[in-house]
N, C-alpha and C positions, 0 to 999 in steps of 0.2 A: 504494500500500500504506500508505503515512506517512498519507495523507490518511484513506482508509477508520478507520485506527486510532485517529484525534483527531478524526473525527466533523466533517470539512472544516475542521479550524479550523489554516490557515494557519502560523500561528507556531509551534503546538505540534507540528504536521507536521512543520516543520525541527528542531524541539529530539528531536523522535522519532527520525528520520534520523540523526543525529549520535550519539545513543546506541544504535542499532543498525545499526551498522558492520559486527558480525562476522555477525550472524543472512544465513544461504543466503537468496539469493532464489529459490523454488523455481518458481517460475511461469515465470521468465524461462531460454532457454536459451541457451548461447554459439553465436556468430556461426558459428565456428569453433575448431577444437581448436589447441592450440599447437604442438603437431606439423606442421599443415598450416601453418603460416606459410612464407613466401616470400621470403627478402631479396632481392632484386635487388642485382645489378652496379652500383655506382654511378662512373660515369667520371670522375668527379675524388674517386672515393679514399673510404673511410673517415670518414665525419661525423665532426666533434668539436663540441662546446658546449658554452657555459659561460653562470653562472648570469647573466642580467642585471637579472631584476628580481622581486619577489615581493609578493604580496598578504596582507596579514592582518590578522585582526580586535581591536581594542581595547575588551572590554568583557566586561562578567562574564557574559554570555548572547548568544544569537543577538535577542533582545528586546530588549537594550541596549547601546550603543556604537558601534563604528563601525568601517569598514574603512580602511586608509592600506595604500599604498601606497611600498617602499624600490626605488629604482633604483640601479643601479650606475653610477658616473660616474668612469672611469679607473681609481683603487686606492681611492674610497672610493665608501661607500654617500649617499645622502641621501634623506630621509623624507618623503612628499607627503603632509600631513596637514590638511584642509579646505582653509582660511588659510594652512599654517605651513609654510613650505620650510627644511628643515633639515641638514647632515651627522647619519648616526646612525651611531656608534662603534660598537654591538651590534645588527643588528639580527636579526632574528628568524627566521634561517635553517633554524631547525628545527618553527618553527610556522606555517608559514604556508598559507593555504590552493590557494593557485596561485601556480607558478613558472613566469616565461616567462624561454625558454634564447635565447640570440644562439648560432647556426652560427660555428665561426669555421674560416679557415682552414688549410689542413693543408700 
């Protein structure tokens, strides 16, 4: 759809995407209704996770800048940035674009 819109042109495809977030995609239908979902029994209990690491972008467009990477490492964060390994005091917990969870035990 992104693609058809910007006329194949790649970049302006994702800046498309990203500002039509809320627009229905109406061609596409769900898999399934949320109704019919199914939790299974799981035998060692009730999942819990917590955040371990997250992905986000540095730069004023999808055109320009760059992705890093903060992990969690004990009680702090540190920041995998090209070159530069760093502790980050603040990182960016609330923007970023994919969070991967650690399972932890219960």
């Amino acid at each position: 759809k992104a693609l058809l819109a910007t006329n194949n042109d790649l970049e302006r495809a994702t800046d498309w995407v990203f500002s039509h977030l809320e627009d229905p995609d109406e061609d596409e239908t769900p898999a399934h209704k949320p109704s019919q979902l199914v939790i299974p029994d799981l035998p060692d209990g009730v999942p819990k996770y917590r955040l371990k690491a997250l992905i986000s972008h540095m730069g004023k467009s999808t055109s320009s800048g760059h992705y890093v990477c903060h992990i969690k490492n004990g009680a702090e964060w540190v920041l995998f940035n090209d070159n530069k390994v760093a502790v980050s005091k603040n990182p960016p917990t609330d923007l970023a674009y994919l969070y991967l969870y650690q399972r932890v035990d219960s």
